[in-house]
C-alpha positions as CSV (number, residue, x, y, z in Angstrom):
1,X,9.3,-34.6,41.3
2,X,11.4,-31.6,41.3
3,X,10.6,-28.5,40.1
4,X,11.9,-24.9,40.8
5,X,10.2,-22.5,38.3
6,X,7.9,-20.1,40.1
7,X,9.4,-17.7,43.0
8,X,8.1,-19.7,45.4
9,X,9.9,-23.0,45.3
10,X,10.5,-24.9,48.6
11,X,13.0,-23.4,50.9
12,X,14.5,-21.6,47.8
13,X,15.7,-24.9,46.3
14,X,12.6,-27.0,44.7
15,X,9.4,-28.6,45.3
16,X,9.5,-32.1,45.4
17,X,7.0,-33.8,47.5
18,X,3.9,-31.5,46.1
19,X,4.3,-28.4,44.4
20,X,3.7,-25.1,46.6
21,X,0.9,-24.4,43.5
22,X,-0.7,-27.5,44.3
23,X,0.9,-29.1,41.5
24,X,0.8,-33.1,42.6
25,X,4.1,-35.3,41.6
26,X,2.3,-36.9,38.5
27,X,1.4,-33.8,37.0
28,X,4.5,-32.4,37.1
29,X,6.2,-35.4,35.6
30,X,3.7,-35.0,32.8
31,X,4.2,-31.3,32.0
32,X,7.8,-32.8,32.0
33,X,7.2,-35.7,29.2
34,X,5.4,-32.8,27.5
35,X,8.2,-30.6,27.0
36,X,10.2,-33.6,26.5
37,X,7.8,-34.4,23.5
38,X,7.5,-30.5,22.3
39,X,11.4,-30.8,22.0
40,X,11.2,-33.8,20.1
41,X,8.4,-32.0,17.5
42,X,10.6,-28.7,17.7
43,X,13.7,-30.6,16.0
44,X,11.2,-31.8,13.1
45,X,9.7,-28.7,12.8
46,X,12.9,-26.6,12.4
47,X,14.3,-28.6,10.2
48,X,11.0,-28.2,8.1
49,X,11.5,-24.8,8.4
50,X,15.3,-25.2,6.8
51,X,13.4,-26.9,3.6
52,X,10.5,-24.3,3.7
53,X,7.9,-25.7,5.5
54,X,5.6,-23.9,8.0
55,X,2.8,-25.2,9.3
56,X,0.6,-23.0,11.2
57,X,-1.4,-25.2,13.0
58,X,1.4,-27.1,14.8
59,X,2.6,-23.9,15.4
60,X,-0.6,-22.5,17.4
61,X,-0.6,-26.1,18.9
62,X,2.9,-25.5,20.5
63,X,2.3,-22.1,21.6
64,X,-0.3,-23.7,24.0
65,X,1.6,-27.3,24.8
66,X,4.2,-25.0,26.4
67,X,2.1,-22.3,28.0
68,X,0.1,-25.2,29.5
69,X,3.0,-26.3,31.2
70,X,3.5,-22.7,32.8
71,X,2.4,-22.3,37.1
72,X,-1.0,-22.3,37.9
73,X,-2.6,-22.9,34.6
74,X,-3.5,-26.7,34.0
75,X,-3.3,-29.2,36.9
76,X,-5.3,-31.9,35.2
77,X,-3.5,-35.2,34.5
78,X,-6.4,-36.5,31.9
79,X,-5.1,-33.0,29.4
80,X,-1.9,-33.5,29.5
81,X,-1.8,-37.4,28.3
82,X,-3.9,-35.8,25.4
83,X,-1.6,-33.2,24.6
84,X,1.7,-35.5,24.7
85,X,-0.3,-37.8,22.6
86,X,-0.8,-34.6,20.3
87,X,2.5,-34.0,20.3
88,X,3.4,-37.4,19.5
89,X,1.2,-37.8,16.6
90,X,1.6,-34.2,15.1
91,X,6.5,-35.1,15.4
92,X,5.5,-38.4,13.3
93,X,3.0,-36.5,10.4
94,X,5.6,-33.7,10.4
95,X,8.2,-35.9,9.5
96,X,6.7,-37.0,6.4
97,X,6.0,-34.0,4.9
98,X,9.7,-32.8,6.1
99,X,11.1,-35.7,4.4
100,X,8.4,-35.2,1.5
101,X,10.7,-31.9,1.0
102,X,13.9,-33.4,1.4
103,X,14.8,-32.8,4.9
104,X,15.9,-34.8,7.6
105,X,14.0,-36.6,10.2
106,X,16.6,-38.5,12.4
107,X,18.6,-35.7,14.6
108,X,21.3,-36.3,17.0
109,X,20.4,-36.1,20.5
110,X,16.6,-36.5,19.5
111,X,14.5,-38.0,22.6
112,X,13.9,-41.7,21.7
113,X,10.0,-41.9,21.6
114,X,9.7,-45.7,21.6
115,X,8.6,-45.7,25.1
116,X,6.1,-43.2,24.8
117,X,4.4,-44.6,21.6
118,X,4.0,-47.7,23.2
119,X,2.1,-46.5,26.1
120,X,-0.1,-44.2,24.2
121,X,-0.9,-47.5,22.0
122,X,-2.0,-49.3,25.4
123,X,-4.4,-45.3,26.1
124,X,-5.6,-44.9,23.5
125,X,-6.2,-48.8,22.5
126,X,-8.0,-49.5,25.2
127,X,-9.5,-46.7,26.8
128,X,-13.1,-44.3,25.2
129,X,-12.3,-41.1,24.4
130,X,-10.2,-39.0,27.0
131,X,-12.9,-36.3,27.2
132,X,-15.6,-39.1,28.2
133,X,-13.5,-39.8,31.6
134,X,-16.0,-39.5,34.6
135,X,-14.7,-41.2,37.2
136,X,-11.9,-40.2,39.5
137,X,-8.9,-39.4,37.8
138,X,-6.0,-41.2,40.1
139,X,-8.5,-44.7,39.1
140,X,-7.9,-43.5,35.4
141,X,-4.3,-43.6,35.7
142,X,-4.1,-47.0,36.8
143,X,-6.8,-48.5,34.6
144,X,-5.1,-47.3,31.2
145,X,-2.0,-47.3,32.4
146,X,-0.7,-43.3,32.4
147,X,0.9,-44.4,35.2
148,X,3.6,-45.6,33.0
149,X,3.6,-41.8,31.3
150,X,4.7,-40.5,34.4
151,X,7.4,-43.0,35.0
152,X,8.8,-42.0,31.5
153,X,8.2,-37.9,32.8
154,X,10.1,-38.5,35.9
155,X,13.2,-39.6,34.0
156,X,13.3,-36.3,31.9
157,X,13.1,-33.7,34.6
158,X,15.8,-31.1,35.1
159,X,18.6,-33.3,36.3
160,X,19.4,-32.3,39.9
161,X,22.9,-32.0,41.5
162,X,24.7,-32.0,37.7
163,X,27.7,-29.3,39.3
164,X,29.7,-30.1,36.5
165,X,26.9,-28.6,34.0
166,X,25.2,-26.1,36.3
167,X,25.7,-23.2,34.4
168,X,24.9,-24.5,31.4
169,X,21.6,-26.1,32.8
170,X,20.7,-23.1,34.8
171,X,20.5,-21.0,31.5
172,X,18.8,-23.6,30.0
173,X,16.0,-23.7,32.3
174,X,16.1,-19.8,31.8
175,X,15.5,-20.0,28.3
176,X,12.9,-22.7,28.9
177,X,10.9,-20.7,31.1
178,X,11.1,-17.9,29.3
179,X,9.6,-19.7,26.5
180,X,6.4,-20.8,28.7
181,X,6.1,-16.9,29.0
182,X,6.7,-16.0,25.4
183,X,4.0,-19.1,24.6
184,X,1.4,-17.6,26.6
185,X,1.5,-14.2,25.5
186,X,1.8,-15.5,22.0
187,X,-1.4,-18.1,22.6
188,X,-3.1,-15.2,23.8
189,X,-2.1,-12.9,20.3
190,X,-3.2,-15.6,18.2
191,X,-6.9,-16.2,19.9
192,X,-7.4,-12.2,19.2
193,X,-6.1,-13.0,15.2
194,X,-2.6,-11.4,15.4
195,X,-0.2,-13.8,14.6
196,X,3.7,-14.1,13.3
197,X,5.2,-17.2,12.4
198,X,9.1,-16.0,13.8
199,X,7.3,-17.1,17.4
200,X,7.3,-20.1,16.7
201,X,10.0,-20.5,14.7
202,X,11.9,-19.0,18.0
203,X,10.6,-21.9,20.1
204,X,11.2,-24.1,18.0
205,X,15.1,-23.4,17.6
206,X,15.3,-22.5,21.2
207,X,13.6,-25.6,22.9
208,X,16.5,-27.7,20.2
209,X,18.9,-25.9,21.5
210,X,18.1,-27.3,24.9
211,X,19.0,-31.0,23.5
212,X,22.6,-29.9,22.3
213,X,25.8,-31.1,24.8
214,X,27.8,-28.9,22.9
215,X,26.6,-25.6,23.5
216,X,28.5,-23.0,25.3
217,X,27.6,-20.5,27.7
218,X,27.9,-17.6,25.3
219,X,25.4,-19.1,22.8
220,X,23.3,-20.2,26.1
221,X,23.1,-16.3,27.2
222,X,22.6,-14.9,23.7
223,X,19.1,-17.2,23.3
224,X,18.0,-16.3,26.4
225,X,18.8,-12.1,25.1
226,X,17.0,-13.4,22.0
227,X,13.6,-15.0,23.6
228,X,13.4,-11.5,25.3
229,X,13.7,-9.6,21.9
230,X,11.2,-11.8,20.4
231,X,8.6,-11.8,23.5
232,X,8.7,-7.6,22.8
233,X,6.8,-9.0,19.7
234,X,4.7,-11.5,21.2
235,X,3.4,-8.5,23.5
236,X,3.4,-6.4,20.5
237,X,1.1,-9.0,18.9
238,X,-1.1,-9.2,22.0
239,X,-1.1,-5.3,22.4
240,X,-2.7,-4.4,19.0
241,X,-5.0,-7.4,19.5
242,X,-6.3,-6.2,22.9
243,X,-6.1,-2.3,21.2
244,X,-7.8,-3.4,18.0
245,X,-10.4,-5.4,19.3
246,X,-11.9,-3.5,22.7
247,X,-10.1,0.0,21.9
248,X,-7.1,1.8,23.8
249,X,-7.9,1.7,27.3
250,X,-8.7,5.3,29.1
251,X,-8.7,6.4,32.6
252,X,-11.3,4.5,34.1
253,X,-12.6,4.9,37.9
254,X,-13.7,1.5,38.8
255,X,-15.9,0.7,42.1
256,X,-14.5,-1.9,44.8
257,X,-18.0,-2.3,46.2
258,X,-20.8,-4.4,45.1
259,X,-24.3,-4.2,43.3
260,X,-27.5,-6.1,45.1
261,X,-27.9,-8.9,42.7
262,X,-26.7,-12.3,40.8
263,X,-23.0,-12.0,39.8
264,X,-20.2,-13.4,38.0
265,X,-16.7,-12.9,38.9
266,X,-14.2,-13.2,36.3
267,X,-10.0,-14.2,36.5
268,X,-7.3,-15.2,34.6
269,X,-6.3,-12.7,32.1
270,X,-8.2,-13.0,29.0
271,X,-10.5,-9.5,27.3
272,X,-11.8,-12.2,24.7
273,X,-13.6,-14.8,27.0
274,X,-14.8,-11.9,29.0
275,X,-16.5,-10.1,26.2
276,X,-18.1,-13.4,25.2
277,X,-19.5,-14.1,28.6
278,X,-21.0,-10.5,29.0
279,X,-22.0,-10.3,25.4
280,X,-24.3,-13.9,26.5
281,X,-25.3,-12.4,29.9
282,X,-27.0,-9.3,29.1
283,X,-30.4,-8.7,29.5
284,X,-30.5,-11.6,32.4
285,X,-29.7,-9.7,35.8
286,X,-26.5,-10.3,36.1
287,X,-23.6,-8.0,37.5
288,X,-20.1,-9.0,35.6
289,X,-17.2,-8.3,38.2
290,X,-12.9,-8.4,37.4
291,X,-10.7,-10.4,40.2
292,X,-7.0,-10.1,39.5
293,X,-5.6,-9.1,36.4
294,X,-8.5,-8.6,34.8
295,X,-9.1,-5.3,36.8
296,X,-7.6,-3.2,33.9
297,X,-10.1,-4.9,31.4
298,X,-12.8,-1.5,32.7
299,X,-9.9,0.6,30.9
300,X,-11.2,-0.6,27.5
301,X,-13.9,1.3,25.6
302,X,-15.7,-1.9,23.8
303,X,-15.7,-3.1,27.5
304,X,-16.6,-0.2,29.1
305,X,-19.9,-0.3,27.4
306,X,-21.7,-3.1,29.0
307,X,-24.1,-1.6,31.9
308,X,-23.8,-4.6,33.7
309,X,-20.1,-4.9,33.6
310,X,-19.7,-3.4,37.1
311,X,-16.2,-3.3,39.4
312,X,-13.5,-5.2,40.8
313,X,-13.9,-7.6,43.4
314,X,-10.8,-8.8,45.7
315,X,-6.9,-8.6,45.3
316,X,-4.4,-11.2,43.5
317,X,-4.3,-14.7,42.6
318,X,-2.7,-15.9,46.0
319,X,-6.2,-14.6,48.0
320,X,-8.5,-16.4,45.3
321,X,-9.7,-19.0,48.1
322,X,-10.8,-16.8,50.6
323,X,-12.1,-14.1,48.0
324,X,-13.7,-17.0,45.5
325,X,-15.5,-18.5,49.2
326,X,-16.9,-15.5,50.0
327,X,-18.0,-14.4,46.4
328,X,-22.3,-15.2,46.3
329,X,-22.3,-16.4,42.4
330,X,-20.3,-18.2,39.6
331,X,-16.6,-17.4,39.2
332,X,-14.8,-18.2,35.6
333,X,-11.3,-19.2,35.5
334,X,-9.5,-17.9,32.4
335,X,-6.0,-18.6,31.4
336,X,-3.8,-19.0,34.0
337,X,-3.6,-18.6,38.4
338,X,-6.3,-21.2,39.5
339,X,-5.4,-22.6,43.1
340,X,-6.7,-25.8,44.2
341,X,-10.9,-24.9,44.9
342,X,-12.1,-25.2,48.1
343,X,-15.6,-27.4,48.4
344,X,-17.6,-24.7,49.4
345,X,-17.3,-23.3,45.9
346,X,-16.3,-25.5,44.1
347,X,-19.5,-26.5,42.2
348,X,-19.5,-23.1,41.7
349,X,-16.3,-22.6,39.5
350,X,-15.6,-23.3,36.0
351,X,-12.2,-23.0,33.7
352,X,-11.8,-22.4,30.1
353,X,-9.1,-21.8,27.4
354,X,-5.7,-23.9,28.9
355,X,-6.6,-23.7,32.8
356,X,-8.2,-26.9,34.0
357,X,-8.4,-28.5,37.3
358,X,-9.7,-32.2,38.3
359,X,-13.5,-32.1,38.6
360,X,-13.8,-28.6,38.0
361,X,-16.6,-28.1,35.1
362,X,-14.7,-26.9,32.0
363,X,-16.0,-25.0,29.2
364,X,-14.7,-26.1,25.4
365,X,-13.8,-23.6,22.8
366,X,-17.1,-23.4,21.5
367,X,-17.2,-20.5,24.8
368,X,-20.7,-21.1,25.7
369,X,-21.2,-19.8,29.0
370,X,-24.5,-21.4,30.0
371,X,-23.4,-23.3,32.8
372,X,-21.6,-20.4,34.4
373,X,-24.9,-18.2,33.7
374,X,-27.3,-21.0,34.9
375,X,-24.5,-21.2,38.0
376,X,-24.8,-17.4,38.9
377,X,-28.5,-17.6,37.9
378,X,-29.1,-20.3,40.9
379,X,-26.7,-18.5,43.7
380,X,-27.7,-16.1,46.0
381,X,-25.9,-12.9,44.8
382,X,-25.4,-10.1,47.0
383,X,-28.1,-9.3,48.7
384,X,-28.0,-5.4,48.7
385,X,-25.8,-2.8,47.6
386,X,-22.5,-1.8,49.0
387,X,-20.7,1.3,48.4
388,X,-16.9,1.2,48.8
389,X,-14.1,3.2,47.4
390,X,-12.7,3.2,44.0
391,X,-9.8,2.8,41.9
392,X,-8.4,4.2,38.6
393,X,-7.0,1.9,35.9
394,X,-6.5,2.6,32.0
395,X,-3.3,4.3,32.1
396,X,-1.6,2.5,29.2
397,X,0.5,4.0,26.5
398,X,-1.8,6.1,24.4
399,X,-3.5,7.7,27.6
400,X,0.1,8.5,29.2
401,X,1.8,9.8,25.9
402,X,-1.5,11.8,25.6
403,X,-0.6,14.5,28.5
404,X,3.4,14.0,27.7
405,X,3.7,17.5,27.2
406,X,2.9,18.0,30.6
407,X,4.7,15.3,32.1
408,X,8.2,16.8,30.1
409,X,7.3,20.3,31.7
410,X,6.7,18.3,35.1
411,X,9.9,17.1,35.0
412,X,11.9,19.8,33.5
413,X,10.6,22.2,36.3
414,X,11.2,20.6,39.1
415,X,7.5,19.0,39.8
416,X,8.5,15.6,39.4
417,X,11.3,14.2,40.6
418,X,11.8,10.2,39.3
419,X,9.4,8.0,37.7
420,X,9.6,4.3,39.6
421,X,8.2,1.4,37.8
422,X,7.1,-1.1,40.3
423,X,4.9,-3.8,39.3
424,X,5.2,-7.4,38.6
425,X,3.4,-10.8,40.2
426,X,1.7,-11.0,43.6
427,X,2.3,-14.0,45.8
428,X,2.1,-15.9,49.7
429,X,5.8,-15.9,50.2
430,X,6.6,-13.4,53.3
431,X,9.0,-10.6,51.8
432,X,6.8,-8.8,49.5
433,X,5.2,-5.9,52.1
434,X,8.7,-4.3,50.9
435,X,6.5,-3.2,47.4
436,X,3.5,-2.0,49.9
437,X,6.1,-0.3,52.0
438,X,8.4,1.0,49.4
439,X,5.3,2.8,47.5
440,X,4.4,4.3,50.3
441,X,7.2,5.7,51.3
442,X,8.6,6.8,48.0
443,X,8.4,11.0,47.8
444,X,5.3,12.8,47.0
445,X,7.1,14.7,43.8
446,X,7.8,11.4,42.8
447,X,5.5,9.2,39.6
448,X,4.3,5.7,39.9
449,X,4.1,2.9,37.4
450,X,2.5,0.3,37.8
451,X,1.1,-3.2,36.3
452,X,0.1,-6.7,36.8
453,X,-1.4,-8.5,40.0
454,X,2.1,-7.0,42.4
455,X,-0.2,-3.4,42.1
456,X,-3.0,-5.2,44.4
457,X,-0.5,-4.8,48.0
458,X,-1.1,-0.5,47.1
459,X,-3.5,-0.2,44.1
460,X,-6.4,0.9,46.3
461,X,-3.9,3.9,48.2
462,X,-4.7,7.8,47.6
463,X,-1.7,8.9,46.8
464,X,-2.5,12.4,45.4
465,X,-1.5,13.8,42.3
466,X,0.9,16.4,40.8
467,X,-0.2,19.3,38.9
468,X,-3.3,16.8,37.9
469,X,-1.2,13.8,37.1
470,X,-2.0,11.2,39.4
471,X,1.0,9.6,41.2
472,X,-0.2,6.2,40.5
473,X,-0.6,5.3,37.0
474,X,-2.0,1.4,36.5
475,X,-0.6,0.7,33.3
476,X,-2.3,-2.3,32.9
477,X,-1.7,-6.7,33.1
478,X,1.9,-7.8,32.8
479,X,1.8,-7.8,29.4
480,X,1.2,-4.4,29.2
481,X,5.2,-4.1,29.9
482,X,4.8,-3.3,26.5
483,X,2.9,0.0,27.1
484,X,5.2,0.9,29.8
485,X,8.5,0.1,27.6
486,X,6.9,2.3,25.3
487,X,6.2,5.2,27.7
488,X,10.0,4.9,28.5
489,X,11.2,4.4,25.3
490,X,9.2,7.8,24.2
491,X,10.4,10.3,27.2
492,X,14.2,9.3,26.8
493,X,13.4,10.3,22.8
494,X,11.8,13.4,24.5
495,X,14.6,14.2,26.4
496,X,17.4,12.8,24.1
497,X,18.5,10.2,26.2
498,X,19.0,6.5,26.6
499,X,16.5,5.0,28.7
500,X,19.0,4.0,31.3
501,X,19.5,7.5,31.5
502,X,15.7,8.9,32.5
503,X,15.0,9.4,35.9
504,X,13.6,5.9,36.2
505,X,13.7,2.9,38.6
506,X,12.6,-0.2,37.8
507,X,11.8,-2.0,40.9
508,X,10.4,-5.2,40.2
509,X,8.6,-8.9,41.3
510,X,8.5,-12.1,40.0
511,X,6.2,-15.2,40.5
512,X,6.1,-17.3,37.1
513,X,7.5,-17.5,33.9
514,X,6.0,-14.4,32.6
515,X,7.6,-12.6,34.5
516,X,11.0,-14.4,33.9
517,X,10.4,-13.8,29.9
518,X,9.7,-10.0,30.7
519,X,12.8,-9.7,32.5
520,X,14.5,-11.1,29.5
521,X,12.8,-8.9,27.7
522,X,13.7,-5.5,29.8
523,X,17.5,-7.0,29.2
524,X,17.3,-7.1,25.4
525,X,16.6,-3.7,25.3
526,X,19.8,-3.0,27.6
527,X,17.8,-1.8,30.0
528,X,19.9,-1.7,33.4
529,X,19.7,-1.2,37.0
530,X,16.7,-3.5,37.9
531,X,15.8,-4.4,41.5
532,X,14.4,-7.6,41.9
533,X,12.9,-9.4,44.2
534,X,10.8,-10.5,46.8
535,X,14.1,-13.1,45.6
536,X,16.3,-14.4,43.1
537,X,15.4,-17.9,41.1
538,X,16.2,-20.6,42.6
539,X,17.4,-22.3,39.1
540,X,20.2,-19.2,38.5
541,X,23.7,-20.4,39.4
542,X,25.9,-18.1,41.3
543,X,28.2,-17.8,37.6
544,X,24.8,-16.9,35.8
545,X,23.8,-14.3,38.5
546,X,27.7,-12.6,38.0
547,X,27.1,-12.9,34.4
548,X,23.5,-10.6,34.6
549,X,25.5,-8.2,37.2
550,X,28.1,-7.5,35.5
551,X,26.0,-6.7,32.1
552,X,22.8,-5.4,33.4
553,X,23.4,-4.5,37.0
554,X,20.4,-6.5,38.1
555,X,20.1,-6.5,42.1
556,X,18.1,-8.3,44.7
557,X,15.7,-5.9,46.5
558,X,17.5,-5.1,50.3
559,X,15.6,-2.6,52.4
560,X,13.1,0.2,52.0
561,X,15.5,2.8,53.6
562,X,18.5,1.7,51.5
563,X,17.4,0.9,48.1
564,X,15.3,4.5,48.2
565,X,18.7,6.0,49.2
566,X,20.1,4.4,45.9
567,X,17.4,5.3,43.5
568,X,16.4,8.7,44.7
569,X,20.6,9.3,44.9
């Protein structure tokens, strides 16, 4: 295996003995065969586009094949042989209807699916239904033969030590992750109802233009610029469906401590599956509580209105075994950032949606929660109250742009000095104390934004306020960049400027693929200047890196001291 696409890649180069996610060798050579696959579908389906075909349904169906494929979300083997066989089936029906139009269905540089066919045949021929599989998974592979699946994704990987086309593959991979992000924050629009076919359509022409020998740097840096523009939609999408639905979120003042009693902890990033599972657990005793990103979920009014929806328990996705150990009840998984469960709880968690994990109990789209409820039902709980501090969240666009008025005046007299935007993923790696340290040390006339699981090293500091605006301002999950773009985008039209030109830093970190499409993102709106870190991808070339300095400045976080000198400068 090799694969390099989350922050944390081995010794800055590439896993490739076991992923650092706990992503094993054969799972990783599926997720490669699928993308493999989804290119061979996006070539059919773009050219049905060209002749005026659009079919929704294999568009919602690649939105998830390639946000499945992002870190941390699916790690079992069994869903990925059923979503390449998906794949498979849904290129060869396309094709006849694309032809039914008068398009073509032969392309050149189309992957040659004769190997994968035949394999499938010998699956699903011979084996019951995928989703009757009870015994151990590696005994599934060899019985029906999926080992010869992941022989077929190890050939299609990223092809390592290709010097002569490392730019071109490095912006490549770019666009390709970029793409898992945009598909997730798309998958999650289109569960809430808000949908555009142009996403789609995007990743379909995108994940083509991954096939083509011919392409040129230029074009290779524009598509990447253009999956950015388009995930500013995707989060659009997901915005209004997260407004729409549960309300704008508000300043909220959420408890870290704990109620005596059964509980379920929720994770992942989804408002939909959590509104399902307390809509089916009141009335039973049980106390619903946030882990991770779901912590700005209490912002949200239709939320905020459960009694038993309580507080937040533990940090970011990288703590989840020691937290999820020591948690007394049942803990859903939703979307993506499961880690490998330890046994002491591992009867005790269950996955939904795309996440999904070997023996882990999984719950279908039907979203009936009764095992997690039975779960929490039959667990301890917490055996007596525990009062602890609390946190605010809720600050998204509407509640910021609400008290802008006084924010201008702030500003204009002197109160507050800079605004500093830093938020992003969490992780393990060592390097990222510098956001704990860097917060803390910023000045006291000076704003904080903040958003996604990075906010856990310093979301639970008192940092004061300024003239009743509090310093730290927890915009919300990482796709509330869109919120935070927003707030930008209305205080340079406030003070007549160009965003670059506000007295704003954007300090930044990155884990997964999210994160890489909202930095694409921040660069199709020119934004410049951005500090990155705890490092820089592994899969950008030393050409690609001049190409992002020289048009957007972009910089690898140094130290405290000296990068505070810069931006306060």
């Amino acid at each position: 295996m090799f694969c390099n696409q989350c922050e944390q890649a081995a010794k800055g180069i590439g896993c490739q003995t076991i992923g650092v996610c706990g992503k094993t060798p054969d799972v990783a050579a599926l997720q490669d065969l699928l993308i493999h696959s989804m290119k061979g579908l996006a070539l059919v389906a773009a050219e049905g586009r060209r002749v005026g075909l659009v079919d929704a349904d294999t568009d919602r169906f690649t939105l998830k094949a390639v946000f499945s494929t992002l870190t941390n979300v699916d790690f079992d083997p069994q869903r990925f042989v059923a979503l390449i066989e998906e794949a498979e089936t849904r290129k060869e029906s396309l094709k006849g209807k694309v032809a039914a139009k008068g398009g073509k269905t032969s392309f050149s540089g189309e992957p040659d699916p004769s190997a994968i066919k035949k394999i499938l045949n010998k699956i699903f021929g011979s084996a019951p239904a995928l989703a009757d599989f009870t015994r151990d998974p590696s005994a599934v592979l060899e019985d029906f033969g999926v080992t010869h699946l992941i022989a077929e994704g190890e050939k299609v990987g990223w092809p390592v030590g290709d010097e002569a086309n490392a730019d071109i593959n490095s912006l490549k991979q770019i666009l390709t992750y970029g793409l898992k992000g945009l598909a997730a924050y798309g998958d999650h629009a289109s569960i809430l109802g808000r949908e555009d076919d142009a996403l789609a359509g995007f990743v379909y022409e995108a994940l083509a233009a991954t096939l083509r020998r011919d392409i040129g740097l230029d074009e290779m840096v524009g598509l990447c610029l253009k999956c950015g523009e388009v995930n500013i939609r995707a989060m659009e999408l997901l915005d209004d469906g997260n407004t729409g639905t549960y309300g704008h979120p508000v300043p909220t003042e959420v408890p870290l401590g704990v109620r005596k009693g059964k509980a379920i902890l929720v994770s992942g990033h989804d408002l939909k599956d959590l509104d399902l599972l307390l809509k089916q657990t009141e009335g039973k005793g049980i106390q619903v509580y946030t882990h991770g990103e779901m912590l700005p979920c209490h912002g949200y009014p239709e939320l905020k209105k459960y009694s038993h929806f309580y507080g937040h328990y533990g940090t970011a996705w990288q703590n989840q075994a020691k937290e999820f150990d020591a948690f007394p009840g049942a803990i859903l998984m939703t979307t993506n950032c499961i880690q490998k469960p330890r046994e002491t709880y591992n009867d005790r968690i269950f996955t939904t949606g795309l996440v999904g994990w070997p023996g882990v109990t999984h719950i279908d789209e039907a979203k009936d929660f009764t095992p997690v409820i039975e779960m929490a039902l039959a667990c301890d709980g917490f055996p007596e109250d525990l009062a602890a501090k609390t946190v605010m969240t809720g600050f998204a666009r509407n509640a910021v742009l609400g008290v802008a008025d006084k924010i201008i005046e702030a500003v204009k007299g002197g109160d507050i000095r800079r605004f500093f935007l830093v938020g992003g993923c969490d992780g393990a790696k060592p390097g990222r104390n510098y956001y704990t340290e860097l917060v803390e040390e910023i000045p006291g006339d000076c704003v904080i934004l903040t958003l996604a699981c990075g906010k856990f090293r310093f979301f639970d500091k008192d940092l004061g306020d300024i003239g009743g605006i509090p310093r730290l301002l927890d915009v919300g999950q990482c796709n509330d960049a869109f919120s935070a773009v927003k707030i930008a985008m209305a205080l340079a039209d406030a003070f007549e400027c160009g965003v670059n030109d506000l007295p704003l830093s954007f300090v930044l970190s990155w884990y997964e693929q999210k994160a890489v499409v909202i930095l694409l993102s921040l660069f199709s709106l020119g934004i410049r200047d951005i500090r990155l870190g705890p490092t820089l991808p592994a899969f950008i070339t030393p050409n690609v890196l001049n190409v992002l300095v020289e048009n957007f400045n972009v910089m690898p976080i140094t130290t405290v001291a000296d990068d505070l000198k810069a931006m306060l400068g």
